[in-house]
C-alpha positions in Angstrom: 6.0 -13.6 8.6 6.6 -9.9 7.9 4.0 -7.5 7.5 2.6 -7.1 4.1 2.1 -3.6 2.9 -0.7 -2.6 0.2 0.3 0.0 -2.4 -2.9 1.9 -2.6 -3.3 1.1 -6.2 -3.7 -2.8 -4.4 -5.8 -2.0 -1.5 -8.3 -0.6 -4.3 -8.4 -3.7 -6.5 -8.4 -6.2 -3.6 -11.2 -3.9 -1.9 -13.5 -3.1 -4.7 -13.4 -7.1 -5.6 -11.2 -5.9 -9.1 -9.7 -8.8 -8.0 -8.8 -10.3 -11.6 -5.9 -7.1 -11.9 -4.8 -9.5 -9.1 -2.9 -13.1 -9.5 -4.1 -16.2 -7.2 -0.7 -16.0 -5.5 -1.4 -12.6 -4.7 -5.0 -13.2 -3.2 -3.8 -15.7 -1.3 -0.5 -14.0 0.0 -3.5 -10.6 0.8 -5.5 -13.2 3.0 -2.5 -15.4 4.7 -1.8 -11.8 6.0 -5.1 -10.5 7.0 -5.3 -13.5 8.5 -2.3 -13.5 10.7 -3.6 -9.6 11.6 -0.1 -8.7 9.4 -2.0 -6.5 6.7 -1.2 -3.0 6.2 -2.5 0.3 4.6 -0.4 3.8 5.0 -2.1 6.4 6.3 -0.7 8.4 3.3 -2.9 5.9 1.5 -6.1 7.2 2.7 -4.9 10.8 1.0 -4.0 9.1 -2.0 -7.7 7.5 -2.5 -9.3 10.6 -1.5 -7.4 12.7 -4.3 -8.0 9.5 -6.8 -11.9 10.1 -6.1 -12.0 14.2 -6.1 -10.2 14.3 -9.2 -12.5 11.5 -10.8 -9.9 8.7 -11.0 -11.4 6.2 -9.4 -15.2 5.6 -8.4 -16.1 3.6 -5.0 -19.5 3.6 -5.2 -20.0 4.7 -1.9 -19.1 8.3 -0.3 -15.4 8.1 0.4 -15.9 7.9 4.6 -18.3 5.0 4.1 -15.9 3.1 1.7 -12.9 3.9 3.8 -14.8 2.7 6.6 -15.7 -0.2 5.2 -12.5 -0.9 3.5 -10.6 -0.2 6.7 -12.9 -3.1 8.5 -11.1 -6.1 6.7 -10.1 -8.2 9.3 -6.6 -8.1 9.8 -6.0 -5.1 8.3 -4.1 -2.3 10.0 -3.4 1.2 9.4 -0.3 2.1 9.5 0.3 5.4 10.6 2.6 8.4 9.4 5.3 9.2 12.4 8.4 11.4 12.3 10.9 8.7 11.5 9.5 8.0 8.3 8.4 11.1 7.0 12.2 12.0 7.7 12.9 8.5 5.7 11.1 9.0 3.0 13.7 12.0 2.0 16.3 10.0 2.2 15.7 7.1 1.0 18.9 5.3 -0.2 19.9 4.9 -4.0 17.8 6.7 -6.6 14.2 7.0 -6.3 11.4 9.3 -7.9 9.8 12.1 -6.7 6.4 11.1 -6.1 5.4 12.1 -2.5 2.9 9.5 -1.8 5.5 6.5 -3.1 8.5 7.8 -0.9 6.3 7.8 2.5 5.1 4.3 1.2 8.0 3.1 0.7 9.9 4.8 3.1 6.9 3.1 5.8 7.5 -0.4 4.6 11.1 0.3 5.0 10.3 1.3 8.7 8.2 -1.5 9.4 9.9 -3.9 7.8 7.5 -4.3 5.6 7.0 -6.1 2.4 5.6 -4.2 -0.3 2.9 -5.7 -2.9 3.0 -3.0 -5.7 2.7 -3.3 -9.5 4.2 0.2 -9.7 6.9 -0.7 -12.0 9.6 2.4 -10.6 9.1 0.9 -7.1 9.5 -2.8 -8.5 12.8 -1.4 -10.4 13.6 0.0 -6.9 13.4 -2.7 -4.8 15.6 -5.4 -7.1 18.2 -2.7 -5.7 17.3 -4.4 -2.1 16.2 -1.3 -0.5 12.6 -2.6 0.1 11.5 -6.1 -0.2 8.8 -6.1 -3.0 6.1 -8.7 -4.3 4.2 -8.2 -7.4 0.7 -9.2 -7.7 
């Protein structure tokens, strides 16, 4: 089984029980992994949820160390960190691909890892039909 990656828009709905933005196939594909120990977070998703909460995006109900905390304390689930190989991959990332900073080190880590990505970010579902990134949408 290959790692399964959380887009952080994921990791939010799964963690904050919004589970029904999620299908059953998706839940289930979340927990096989977490229960192999092969869930993933970036690191760059941490940032991502911090900005989402300062600018008023998304509410956690708890102070964003606490949730992150707590969120990070699924069992199963690992961080996976930001090293120099894929910040340098994430700028050259092959075919065409948007700007967005946070998607390109995403990406660019479940590339590195090989990684599948569960996203409903419709640019990076467009992107990996290309085969650049294996994808699954939730």
């Amino acid at each position: 089984m290959k790692p399964l990656l959380l887009d952080t828009h994921i990791w939010l709905w799964f963690a904050l029980a919004n589970r029904d933005r999620l299908k059953p196939a998706a839940i289930q594909a979340i927990q096989e992994a977490a229960r192999r120990g092969y869930l993933r977070v970036s690191i760059i998703t941490i940032w991502e949820i911090g900005l989402l909460e300062s600018k008023g995006r998304v509410h956690l109900g708890l102070a964003l160390d606490d949730w992150i905390e707590r969120a990070l304390a699924l069992p199963g689930l690992s961080l996976a960190p930001l090293n120099a190989k894929m910040a340098l991959d994430c700028n050259r990332l092959p075919g065409e691909f948007h700007a967005d900073p946070a998607d390109r080190i995403i990406v660019a880590t479940a590339r590195r890892l090989d990684a599948t990505l569960m996203t409903a970010d419709r640019k990076i579902i467009e992107y990996g039909k290309s085969g650049y990134v294996s994808i699954l949408e939730p």
